[in-house]
C-alpha positions in Angstrom: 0.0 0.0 0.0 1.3 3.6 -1.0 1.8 6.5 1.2 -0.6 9.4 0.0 0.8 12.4 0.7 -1.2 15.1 2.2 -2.4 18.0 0.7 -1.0 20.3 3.1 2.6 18.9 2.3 2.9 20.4 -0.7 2.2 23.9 0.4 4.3 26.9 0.8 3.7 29.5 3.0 4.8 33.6 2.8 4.1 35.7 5.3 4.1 40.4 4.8 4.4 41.0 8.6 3.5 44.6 9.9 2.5 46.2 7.2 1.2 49.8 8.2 -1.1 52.0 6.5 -3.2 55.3 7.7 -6.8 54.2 6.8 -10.3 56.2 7.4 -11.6 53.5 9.2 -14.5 53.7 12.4 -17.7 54.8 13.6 -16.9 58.2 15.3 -17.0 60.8 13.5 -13.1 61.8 14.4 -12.6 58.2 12.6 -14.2 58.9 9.6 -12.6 62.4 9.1 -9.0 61.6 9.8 -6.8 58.8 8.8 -5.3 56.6 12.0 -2.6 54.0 11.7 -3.1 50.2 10.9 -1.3 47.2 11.2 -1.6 44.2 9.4 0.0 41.0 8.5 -0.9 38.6 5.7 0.1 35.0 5.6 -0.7 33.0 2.5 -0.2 29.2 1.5 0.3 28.6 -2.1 0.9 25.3 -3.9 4.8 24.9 -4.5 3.6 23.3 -8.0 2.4 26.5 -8.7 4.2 29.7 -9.6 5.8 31.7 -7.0 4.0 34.3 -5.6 5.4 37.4 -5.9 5.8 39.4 -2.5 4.6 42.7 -4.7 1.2 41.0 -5.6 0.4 40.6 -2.1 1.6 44.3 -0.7 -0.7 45.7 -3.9 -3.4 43.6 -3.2 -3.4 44.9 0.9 -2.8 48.4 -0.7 -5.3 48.7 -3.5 -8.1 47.6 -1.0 -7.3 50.0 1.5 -7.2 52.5 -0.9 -10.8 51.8 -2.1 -12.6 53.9 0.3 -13.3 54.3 4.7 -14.4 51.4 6.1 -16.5 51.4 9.2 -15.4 48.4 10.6 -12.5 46.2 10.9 -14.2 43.0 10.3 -15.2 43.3 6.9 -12.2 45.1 5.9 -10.4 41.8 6.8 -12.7 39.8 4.6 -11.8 42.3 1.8 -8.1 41.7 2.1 -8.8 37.9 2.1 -10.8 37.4 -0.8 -8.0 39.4 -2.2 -5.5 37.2 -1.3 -7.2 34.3 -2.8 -7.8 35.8 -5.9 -3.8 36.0 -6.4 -2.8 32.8 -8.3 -2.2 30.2 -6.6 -3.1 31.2 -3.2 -5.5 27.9 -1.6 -5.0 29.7 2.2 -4.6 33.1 3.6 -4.4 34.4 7.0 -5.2 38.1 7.7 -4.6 40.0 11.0 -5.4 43.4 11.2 -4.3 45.4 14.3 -5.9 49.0 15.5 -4.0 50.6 17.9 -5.7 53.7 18.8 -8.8 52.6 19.8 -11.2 55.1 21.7 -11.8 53.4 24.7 -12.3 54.2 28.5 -8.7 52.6 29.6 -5.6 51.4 29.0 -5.1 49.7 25.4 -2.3 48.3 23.1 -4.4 47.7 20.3 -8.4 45.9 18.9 -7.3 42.9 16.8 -9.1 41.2 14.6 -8.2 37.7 12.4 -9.7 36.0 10.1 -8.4 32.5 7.9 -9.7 31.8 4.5 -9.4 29.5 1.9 -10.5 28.5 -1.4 -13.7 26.1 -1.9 
């Protein structure tokens, strides 16, 4: 009996860690007028049979959406930057973390985080 090897053996992985960007991006009206800083990293999983992913693709991709327009919230500004991610070829998984570090609450914060993991089918 052969070995069959699994699917996740085959798969690279490339990480863009701490990317920052100034983004319109809340619900107070201060967040909506001025830009405030984000963080975020991008991990993606490609196939090694495929072509390499070019580190350029993935920093436009983060860039262009950003770009698009404010967002109000964080969580589907992170589903944005997934499905582009995926769209790049031969991305199957990506991992997006975007971190928002002045966040107007009543104490003491480092930062709101949010995560989300995608992949395609």
């Amino acid at each position: 009996m052969r070995d069959v090897p699994s699917p996740l053996a085959d798969l690279t992985e490339i990480a863009l860690m701490g990317m920052r960007f100034h983004v319109r991006v809340g619900v107070l009206p201060h967040e909506r007028e001025l830009p405030q800083p984000l963080e975020i990293d991008l991990v993606v999983r490609h196939a090694s049979r495929e072509p390499v992913v070019d580190y350029r693709s993935l920093y436009s991709a983060v860039s262009e959406t950003l770009d698009a327009g404010e967002r109000t919230y964080l969580e589907p500004l992170a589903e944005a930057l997934a499905r582009r991610a995926l769209d790049i070829e031969g991305v199957c998984w990506c991992r997006i973390v975007i971190r928002k570090p002045n966040v107007a609450l009543a104490g003491p914060l480092a930062y709101a985080h949010v995560a989300v993991e995608r992949s395609r089918g």
